[in-house]
N, CA, C and O of each residue as an XYZ file, in Angstrom:
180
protein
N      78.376    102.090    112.336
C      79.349    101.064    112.664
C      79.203     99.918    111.661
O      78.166     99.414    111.229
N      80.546     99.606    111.376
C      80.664     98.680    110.183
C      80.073     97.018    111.207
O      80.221     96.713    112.391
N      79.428     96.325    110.082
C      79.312     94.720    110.656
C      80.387     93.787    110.541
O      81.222     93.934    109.648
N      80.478     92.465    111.676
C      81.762     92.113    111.833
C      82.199     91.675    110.403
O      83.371     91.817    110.056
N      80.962     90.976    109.313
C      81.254     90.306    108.203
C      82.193     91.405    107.616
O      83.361     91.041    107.750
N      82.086     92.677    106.985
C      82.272     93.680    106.660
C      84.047     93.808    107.254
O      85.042     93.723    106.535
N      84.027     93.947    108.193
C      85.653     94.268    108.986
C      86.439     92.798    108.598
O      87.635     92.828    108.310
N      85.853     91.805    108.607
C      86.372     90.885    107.943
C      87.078     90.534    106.959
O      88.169     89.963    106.936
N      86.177     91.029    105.839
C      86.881     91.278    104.684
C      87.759     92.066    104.709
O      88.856     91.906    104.173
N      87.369     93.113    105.391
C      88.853     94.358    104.979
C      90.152     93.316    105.195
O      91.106     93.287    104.418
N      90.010     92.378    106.508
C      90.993     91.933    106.608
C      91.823     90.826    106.137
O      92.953     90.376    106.326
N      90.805     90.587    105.461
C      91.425     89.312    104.478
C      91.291     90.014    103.281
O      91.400     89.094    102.472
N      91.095     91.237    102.495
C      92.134     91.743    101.755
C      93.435     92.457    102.123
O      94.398     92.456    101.356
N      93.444     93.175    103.523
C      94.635     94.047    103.930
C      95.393     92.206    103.541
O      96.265     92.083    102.681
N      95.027     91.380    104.083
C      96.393     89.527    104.335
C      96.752     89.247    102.311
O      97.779     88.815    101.787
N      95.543     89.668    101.701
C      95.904     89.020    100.725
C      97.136     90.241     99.837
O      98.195     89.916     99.300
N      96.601     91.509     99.928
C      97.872     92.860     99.699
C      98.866     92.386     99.933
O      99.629     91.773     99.186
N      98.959     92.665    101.149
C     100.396     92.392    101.960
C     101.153     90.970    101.413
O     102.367     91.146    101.308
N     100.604     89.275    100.953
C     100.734     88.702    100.730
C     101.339     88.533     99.004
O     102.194     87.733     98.624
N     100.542     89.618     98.108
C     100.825     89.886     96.892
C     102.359     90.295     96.851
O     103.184     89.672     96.182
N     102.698     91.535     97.722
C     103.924     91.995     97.748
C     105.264     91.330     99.405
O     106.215     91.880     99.960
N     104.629     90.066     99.581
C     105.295     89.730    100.568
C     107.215     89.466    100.044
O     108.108     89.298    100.873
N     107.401     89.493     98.731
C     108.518     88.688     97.910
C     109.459     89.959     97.766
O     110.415     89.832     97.001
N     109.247     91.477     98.586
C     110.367     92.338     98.368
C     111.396     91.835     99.512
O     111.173     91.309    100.602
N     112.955     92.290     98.678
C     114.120     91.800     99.655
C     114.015     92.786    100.808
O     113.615     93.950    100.793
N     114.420     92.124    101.701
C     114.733     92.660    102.815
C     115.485     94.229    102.836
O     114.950     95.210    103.354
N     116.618     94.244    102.270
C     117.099     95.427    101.928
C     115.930     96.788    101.671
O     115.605     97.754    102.361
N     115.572     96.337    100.464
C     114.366     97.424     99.625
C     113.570     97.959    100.956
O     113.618     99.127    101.343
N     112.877     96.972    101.551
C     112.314     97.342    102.615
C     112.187     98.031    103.545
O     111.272     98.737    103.969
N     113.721     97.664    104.041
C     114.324     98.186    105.534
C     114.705     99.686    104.856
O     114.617    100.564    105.715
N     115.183    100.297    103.281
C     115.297    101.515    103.259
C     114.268    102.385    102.406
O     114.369    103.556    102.040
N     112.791    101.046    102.111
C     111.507    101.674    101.824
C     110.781    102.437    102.762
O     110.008    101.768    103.448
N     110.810    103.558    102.968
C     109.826    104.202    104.465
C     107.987    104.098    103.844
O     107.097    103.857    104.659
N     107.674    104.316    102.357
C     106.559    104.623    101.889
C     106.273    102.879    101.753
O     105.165    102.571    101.314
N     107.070    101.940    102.053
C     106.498    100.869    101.959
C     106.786    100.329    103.109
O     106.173     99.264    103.036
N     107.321    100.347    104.151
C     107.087    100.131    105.625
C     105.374    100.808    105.989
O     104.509    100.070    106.460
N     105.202    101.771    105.786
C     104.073    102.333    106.023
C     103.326    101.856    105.442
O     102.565    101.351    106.268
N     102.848    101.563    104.104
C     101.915    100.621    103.485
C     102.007     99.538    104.112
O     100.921     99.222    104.598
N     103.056     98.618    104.380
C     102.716     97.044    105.496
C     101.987     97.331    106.583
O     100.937     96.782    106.914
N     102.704     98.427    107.283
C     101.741     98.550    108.499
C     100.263     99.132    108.546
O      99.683     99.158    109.631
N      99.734     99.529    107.570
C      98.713    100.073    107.337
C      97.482     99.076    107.237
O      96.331     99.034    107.672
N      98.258     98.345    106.493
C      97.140     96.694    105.803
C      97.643     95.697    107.061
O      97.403     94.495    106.942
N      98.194     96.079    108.018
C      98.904     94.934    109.199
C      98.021     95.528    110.407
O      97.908     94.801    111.394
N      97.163     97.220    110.423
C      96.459     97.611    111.525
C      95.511     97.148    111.255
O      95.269     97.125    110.048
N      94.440     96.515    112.240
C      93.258     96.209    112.567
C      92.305     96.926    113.219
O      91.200     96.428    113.440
């Protein structure tokens, strides 16, 4: 079992990812399926 410091980080890189590519339009998105799935991936905890 991972330590909390450890799960931490994952999650403040999954915020900073997601944050890198936060600037795609809405459009791209809504008919990206391989990038809906990447948000939610770095968005599970």
């Amino acid at each position: 079992m991972r330590n909390p410091k450890e799960h931490l980080e994952d999650e403040l890189q999954a915020i900073a990812a997601v944050e890198r590519h936060a600037c795609v339009e809405r459009a791209d998105f809504e008919c990206g399926e391989l990038l809906q799935i990447w948000f939610l991936h770095h968005c599970e905890g």
